[in-house]
PyMOL Python script that loads the backbone (N, CA, C, O; Angstrom):
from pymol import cmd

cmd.read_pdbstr("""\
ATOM      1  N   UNK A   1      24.226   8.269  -1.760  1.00  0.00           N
ATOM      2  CA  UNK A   1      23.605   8.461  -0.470  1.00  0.00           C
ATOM      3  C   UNK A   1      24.315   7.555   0.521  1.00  0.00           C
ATOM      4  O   UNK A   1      24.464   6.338   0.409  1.00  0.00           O
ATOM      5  N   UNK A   2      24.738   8.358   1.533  1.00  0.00           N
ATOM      6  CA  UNK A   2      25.285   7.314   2.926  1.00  0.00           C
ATOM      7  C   UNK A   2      24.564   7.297   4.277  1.00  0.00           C
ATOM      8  O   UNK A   2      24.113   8.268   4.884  1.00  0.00           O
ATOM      9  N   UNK A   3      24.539   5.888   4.662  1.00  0.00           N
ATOM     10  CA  UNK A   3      23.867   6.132   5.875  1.00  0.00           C
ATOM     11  C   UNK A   3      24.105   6.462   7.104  1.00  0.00           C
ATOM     12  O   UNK A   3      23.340   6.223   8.039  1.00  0.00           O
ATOM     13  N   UNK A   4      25.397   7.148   7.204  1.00  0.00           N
ATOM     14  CA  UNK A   4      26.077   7.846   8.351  1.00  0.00           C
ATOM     15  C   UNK A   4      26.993   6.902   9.175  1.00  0.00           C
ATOM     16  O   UNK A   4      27.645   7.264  10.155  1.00  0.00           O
ATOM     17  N   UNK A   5      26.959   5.489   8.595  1.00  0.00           N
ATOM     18  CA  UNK A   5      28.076   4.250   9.340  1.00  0.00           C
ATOM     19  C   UNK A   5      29.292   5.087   9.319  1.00  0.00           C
ATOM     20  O   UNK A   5      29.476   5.901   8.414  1.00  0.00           O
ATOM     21  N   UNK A   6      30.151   4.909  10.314  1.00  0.00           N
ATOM     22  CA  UNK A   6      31.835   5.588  10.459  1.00  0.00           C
ATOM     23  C   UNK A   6      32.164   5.319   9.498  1.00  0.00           C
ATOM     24  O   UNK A   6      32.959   6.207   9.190  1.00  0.00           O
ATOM     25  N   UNK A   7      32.069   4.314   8.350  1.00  0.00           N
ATOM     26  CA  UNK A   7      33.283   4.157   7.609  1.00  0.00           C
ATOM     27  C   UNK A   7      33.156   5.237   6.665  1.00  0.00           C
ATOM     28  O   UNK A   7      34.020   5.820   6.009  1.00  0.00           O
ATOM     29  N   UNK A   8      31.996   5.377   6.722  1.00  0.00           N
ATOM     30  CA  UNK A   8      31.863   7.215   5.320  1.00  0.00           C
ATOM     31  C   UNK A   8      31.956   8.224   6.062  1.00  0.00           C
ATOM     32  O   UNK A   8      31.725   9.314   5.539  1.00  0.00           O
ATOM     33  N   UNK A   9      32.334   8.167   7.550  1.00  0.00           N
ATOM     34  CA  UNK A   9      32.855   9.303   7.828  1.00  0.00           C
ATOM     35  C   UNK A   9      34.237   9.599   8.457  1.00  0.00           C
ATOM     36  O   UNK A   9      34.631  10.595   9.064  1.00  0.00           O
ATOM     37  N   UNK A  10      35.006   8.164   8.056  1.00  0.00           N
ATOM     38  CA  UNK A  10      36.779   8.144   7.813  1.00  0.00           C
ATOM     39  C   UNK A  10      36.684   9.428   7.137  1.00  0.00           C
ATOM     40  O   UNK A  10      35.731   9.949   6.559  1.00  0.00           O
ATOM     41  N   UNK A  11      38.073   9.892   7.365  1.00  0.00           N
ATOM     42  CA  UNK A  11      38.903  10.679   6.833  1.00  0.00           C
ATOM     43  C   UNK A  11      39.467   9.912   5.294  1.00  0.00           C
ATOM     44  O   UNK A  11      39.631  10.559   4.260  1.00  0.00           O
ATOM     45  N   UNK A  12      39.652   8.762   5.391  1.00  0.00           N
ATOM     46  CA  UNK A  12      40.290   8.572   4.126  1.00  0.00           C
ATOM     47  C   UNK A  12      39.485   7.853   3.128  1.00  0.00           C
ATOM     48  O   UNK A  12      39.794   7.400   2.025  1.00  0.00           O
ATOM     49  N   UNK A  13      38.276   7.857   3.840  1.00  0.00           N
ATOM     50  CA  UNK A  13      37.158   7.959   2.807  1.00  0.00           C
ATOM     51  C   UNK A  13      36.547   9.080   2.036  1.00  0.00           C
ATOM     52  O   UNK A  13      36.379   9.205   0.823  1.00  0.00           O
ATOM     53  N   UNK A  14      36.264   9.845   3.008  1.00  0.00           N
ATOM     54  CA  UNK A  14      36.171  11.414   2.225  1.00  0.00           C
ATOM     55  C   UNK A  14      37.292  11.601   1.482  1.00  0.00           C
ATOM     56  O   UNK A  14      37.105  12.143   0.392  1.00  0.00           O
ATOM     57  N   UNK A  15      38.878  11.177   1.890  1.00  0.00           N
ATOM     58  CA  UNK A  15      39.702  11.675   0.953  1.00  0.00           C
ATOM     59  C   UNK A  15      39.485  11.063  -0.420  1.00  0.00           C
ATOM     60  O   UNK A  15      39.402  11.785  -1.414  1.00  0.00           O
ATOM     61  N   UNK A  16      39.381   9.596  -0.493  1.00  0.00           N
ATOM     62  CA  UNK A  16      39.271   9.263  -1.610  1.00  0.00           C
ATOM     63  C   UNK A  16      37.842   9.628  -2.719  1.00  0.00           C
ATOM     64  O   UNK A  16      37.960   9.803  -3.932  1.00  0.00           O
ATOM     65  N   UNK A  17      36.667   9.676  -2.027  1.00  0.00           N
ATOM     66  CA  UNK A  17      35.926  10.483  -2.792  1.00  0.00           C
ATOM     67  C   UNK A  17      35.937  11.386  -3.285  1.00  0.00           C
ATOM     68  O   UNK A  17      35.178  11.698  -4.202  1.00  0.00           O
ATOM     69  N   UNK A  18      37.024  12.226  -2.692  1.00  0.00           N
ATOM     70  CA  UNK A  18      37.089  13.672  -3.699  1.00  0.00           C
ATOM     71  C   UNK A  18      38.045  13.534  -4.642  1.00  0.00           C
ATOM     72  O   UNK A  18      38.191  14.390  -5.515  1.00  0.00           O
ATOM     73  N   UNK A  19      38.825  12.405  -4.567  1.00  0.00           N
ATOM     74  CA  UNK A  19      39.925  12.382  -5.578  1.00  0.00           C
ATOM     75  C   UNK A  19      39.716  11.893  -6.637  1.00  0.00           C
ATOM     76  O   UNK A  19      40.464  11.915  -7.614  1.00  0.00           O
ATOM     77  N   UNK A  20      38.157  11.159  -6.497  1.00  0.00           N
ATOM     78  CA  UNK A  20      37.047  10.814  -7.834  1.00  0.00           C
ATOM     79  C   UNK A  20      36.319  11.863  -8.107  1.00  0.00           C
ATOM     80  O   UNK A  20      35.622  11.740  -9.114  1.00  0.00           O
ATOM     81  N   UNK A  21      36.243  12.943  -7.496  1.00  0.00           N
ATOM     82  CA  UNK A  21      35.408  14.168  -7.835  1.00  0.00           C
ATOM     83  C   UNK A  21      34.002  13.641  -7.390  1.00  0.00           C
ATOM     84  O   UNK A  21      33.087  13.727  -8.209  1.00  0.00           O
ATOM     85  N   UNK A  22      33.794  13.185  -6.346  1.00  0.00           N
ATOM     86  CA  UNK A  22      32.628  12.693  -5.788  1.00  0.00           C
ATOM     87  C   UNK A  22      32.137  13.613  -4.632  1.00  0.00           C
ATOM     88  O   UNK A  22      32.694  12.984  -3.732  1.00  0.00           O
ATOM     89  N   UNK A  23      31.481  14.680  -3.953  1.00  0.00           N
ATOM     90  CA  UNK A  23      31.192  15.434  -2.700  1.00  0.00           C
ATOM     91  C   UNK A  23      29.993  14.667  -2.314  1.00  0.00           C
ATOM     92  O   UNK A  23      28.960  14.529  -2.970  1.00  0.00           O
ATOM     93  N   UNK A  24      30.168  14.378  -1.613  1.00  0.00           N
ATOM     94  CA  UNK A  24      28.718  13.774  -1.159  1.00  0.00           C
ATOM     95  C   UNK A  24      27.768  15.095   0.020  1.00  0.00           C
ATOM     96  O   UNK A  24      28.166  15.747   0.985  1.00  0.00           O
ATOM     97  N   UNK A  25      26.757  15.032  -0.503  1.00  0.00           N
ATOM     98  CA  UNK A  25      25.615  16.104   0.035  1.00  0.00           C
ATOM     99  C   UNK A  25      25.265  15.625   1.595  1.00  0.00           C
ATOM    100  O   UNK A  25      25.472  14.536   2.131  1.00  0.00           O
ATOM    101  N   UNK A  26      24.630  16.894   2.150  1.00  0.00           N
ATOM    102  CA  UNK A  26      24.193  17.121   3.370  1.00  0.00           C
ATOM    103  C   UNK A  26      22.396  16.173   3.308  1.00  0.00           C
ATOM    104  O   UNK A  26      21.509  16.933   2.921  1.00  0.00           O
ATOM    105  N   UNK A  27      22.049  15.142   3.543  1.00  0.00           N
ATOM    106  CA  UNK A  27      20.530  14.529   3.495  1.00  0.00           C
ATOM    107  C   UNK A  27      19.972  14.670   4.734  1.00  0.00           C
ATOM    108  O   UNK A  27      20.902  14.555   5.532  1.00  0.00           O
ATOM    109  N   UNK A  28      18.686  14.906   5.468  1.00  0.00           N
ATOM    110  CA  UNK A  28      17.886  15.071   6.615  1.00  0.00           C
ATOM    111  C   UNK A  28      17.904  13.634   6.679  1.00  0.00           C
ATOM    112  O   UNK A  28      18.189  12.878   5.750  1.00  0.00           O
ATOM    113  N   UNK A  29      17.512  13.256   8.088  1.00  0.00           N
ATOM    114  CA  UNK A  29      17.327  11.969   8.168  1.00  0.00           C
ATOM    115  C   UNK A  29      16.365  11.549   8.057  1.00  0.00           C
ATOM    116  O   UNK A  29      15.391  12.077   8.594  1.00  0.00           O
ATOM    117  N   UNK A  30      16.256  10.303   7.227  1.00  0.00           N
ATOM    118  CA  UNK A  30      14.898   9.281   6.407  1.00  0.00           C
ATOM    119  C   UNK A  30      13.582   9.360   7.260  1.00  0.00           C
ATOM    120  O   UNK A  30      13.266   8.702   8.252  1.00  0.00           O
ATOM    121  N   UNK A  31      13.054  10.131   6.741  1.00  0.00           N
ATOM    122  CA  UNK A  31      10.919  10.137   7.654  1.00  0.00           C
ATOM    123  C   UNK A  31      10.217   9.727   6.516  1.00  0.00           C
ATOM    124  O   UNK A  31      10.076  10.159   5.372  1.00  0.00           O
ATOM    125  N   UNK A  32       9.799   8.727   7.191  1.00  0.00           N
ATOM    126  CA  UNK A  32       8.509   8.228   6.109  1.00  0.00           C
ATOM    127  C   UNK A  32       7.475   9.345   5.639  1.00  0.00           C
ATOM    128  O   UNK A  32       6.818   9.485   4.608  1.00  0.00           O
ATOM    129  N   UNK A  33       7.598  10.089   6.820  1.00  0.00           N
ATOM    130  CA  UNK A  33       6.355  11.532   6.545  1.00  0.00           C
ATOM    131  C   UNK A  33       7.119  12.286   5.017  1.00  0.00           C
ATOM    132  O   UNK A  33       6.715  13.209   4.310  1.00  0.00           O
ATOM    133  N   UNK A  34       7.934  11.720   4.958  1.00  0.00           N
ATOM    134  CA  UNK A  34       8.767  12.727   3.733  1.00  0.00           C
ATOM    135  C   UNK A  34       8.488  12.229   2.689  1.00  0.00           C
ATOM    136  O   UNK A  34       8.458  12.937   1.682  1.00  0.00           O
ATOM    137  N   UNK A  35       8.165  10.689   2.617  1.00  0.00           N
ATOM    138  CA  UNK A  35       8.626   9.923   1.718  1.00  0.00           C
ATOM    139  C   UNK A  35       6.822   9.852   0.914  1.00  0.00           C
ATOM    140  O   UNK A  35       6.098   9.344   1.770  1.00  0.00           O
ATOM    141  N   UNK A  36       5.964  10.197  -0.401  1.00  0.00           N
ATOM    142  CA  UNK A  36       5.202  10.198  -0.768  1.00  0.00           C
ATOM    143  C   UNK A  36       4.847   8.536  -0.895  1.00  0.00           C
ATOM    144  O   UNK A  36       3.755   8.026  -0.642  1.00  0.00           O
ATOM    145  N   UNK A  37       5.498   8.166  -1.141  1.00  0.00           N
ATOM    146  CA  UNK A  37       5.625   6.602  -1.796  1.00  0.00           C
ATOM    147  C   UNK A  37       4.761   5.770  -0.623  1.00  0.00           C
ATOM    148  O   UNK A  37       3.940   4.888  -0.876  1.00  0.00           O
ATOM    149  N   UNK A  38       5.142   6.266   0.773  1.00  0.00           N
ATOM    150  CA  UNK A  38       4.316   5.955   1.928  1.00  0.00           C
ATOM    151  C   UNK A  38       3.192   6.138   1.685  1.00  0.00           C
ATOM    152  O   UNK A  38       2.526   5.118   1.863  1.00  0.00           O
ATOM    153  N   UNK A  39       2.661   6.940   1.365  1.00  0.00           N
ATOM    154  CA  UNK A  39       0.668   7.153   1.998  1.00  0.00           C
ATOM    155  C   UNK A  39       0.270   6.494   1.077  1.00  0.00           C
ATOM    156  O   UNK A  39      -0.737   5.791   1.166  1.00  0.00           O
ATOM    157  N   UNK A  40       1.233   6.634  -0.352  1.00  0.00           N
ATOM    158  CA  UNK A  40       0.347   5.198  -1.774  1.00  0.00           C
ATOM    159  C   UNK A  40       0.213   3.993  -1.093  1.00  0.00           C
ATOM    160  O   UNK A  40      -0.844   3.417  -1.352  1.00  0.00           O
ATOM    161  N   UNK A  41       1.034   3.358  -0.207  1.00  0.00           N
ATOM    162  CA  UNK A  41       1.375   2.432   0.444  1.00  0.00           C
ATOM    163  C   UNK A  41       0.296   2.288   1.567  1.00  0.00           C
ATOM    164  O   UNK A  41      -0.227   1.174   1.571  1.00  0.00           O
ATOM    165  N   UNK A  42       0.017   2.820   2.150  1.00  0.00           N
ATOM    166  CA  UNK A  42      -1.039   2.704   3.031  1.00  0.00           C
ATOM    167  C   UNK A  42      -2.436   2.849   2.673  1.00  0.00           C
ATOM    168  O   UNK A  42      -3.361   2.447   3.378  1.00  0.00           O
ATOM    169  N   UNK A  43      -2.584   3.530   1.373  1.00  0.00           N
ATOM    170  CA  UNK A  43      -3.848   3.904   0.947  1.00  0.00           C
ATOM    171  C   UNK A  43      -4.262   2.478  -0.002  1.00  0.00           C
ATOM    172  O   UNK A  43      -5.395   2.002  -0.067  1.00  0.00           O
ATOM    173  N   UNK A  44      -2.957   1.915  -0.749  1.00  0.00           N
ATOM    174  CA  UNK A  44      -3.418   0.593  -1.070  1.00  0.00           C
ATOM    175  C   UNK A  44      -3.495  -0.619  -0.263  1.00  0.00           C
ATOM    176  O   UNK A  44      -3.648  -1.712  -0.809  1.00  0.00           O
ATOM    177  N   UNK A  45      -3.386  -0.481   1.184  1.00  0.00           N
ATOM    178  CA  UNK A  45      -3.085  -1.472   1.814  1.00  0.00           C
ATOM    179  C   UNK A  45      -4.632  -1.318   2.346  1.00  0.00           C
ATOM    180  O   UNK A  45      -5.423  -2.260   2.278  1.00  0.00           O
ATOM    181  N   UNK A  46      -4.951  -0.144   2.836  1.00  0.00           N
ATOM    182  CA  UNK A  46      -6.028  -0.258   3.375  1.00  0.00           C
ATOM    183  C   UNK A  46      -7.218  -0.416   2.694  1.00  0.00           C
ATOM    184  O   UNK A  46      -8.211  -0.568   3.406  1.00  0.00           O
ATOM    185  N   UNK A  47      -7.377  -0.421   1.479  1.00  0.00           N
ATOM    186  CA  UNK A  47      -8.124  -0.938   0.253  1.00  0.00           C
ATOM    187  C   UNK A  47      -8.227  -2.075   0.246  1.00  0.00           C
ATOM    188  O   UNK A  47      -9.365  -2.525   0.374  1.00  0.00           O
ATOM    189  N   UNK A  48      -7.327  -2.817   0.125  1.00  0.00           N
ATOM    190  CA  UNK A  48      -6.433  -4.224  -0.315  1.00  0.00           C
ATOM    191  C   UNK A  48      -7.921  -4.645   1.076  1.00  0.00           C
ATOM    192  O   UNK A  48      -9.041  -5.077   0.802  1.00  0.00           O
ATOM    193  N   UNK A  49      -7.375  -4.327   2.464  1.00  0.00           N
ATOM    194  CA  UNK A  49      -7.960  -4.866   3.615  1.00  0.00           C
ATOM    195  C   UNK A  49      -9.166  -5.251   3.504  1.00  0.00           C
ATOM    196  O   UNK A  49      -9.580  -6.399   3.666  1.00  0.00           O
ATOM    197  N   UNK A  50     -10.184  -3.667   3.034  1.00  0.00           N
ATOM    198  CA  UNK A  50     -11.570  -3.343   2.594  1.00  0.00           C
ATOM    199  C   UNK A  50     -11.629  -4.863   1.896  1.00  0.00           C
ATOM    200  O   UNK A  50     -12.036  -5.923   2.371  1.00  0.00           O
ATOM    201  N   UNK A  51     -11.101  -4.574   0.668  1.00  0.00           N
ATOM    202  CA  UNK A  51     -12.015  -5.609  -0.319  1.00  0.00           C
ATOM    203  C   UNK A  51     -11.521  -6.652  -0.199  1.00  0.00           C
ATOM    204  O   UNK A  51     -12.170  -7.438  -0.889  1.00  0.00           O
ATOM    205  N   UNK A  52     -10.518  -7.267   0.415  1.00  0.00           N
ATOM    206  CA  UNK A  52      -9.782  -8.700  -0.187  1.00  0.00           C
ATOM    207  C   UNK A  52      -9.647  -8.717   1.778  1.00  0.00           C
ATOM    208  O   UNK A  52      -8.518  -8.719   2.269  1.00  0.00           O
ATOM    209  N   UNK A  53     -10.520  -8.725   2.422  1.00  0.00           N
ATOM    210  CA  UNK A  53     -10.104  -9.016   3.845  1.00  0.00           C
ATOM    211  C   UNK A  53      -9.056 -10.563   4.113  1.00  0.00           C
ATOM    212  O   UNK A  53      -8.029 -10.601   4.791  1.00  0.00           O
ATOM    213  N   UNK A  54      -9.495 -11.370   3.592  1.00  0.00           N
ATOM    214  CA  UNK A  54      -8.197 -12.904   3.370  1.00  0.00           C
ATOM    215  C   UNK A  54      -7.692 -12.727   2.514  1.00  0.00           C
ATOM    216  O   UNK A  54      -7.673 -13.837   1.983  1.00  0.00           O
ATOM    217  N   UNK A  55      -6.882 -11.651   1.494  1.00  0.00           N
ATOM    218  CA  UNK A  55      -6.333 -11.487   0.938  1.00  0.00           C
ATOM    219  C   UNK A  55      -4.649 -12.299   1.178  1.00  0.00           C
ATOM    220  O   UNK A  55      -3.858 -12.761   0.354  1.00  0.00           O
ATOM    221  N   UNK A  56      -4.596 -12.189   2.754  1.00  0.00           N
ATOM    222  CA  UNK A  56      -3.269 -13.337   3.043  1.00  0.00           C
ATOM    223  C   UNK A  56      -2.895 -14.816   3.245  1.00  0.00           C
ATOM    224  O   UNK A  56      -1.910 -15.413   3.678  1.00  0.00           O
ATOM    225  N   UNK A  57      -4.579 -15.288   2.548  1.00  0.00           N
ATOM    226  CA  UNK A  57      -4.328 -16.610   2.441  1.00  0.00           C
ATOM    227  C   UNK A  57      -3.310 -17.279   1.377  1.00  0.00           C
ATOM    228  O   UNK A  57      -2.917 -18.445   1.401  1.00  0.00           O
ATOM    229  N   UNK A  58      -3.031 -16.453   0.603  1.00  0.00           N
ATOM    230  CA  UNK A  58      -2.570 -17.157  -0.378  1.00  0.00           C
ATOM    231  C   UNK A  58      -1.505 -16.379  -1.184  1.00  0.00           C
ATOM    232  O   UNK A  58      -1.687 -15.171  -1.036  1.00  0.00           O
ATOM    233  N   UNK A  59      -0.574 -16.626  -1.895  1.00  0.00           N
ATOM    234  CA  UNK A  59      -0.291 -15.578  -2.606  1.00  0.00           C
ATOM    235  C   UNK A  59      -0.999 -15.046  -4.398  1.00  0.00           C
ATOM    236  O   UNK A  59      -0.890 -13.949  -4.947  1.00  0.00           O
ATOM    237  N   UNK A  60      -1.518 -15.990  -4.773  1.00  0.00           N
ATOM    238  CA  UNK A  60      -2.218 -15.378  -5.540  1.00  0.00           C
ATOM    239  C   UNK A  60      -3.078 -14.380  -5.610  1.00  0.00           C
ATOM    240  O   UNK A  60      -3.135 -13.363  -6.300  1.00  0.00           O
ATOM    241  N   UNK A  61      -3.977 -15.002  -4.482  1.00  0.00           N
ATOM    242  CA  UNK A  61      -5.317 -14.110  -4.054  1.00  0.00           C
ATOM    243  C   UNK A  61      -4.162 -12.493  -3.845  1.00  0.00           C
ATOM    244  O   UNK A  61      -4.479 -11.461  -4.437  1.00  0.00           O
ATOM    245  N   UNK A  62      -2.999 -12.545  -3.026  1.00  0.00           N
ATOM    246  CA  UNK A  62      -2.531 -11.485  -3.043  1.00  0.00           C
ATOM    247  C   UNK A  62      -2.091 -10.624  -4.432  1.00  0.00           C
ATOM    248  O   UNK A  62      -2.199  -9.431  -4.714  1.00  0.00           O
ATOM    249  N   UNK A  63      -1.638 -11.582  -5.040  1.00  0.00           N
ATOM    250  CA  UNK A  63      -1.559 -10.844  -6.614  1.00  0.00           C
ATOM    251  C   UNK A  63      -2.349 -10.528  -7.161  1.00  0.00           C
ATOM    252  O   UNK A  63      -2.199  -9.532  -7.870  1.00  0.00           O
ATOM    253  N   UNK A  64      -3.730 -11.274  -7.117  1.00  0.00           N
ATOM    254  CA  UNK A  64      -4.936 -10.630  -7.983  1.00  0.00           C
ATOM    255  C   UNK A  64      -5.415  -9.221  -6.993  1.00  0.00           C
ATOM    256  O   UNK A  64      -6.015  -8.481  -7.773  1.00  0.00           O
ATOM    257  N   UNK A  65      -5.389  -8.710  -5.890  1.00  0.00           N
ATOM    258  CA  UNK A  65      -5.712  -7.816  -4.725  1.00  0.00           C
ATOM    259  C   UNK A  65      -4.656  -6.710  -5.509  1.00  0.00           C
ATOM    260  O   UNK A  65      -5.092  -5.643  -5.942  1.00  0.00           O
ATOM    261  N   UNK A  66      -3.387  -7.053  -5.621  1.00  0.00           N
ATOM    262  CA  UNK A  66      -2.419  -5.653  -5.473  1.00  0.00           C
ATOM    263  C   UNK A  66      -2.810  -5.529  -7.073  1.00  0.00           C
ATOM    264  O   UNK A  66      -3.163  -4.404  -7.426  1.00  0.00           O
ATOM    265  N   UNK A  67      -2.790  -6.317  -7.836  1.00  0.00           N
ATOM    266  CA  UNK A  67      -3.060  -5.979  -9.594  1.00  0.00           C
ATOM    267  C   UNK A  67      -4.532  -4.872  -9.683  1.00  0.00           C
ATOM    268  O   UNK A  67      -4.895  -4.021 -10.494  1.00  0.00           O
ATOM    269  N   UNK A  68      -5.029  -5.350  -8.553  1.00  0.00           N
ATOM    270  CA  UNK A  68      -6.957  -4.601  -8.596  1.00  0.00           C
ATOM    271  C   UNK A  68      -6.607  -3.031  -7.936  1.00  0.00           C
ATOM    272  O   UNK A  68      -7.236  -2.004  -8.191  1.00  0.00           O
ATOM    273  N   UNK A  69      -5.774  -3.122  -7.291  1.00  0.00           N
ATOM    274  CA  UNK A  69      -5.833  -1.801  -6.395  1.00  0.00           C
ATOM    275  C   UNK A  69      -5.332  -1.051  -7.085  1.00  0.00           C
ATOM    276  O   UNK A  69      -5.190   0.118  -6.728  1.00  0.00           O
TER     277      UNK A  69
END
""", "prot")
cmd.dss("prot")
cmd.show_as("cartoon", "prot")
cmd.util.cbc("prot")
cmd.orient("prot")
């Protein structure tokens, strides 16, 4: 995966990738709306909030919060 910096879109970068047999694919650009991993992320955060409201005092208290959720 590239993140569209010029240097992966040299010419003699593409050349050398194909001369490893490497094509690199067409990707949409990165939306969190895409990304599932997000709403787990928010759905444990906003839990986390619910029950452990000072949950950021400390980092333990944060470890015992994310271990519970």
């Amino acid at each position: 995966m590239q993140d569209g910096a010029p240097g992966y879109k040299a010419a003699e970068t593409k050349e050398d990738l194909h001369e490893r047999g490497i094509y690199p694919i067409f990707w949409p650009a990165y939306s969190p709306d895409l990304n599932p991993i997000e709403t787990e992320w928010n759905l444990m955060k906003d839990w986390i909030m619910k029950k452990y409201p000072d949950y950021y005092t400390s980092y333990n208290r944060l470890r015992i919060a994310v271990k519970e959720a």
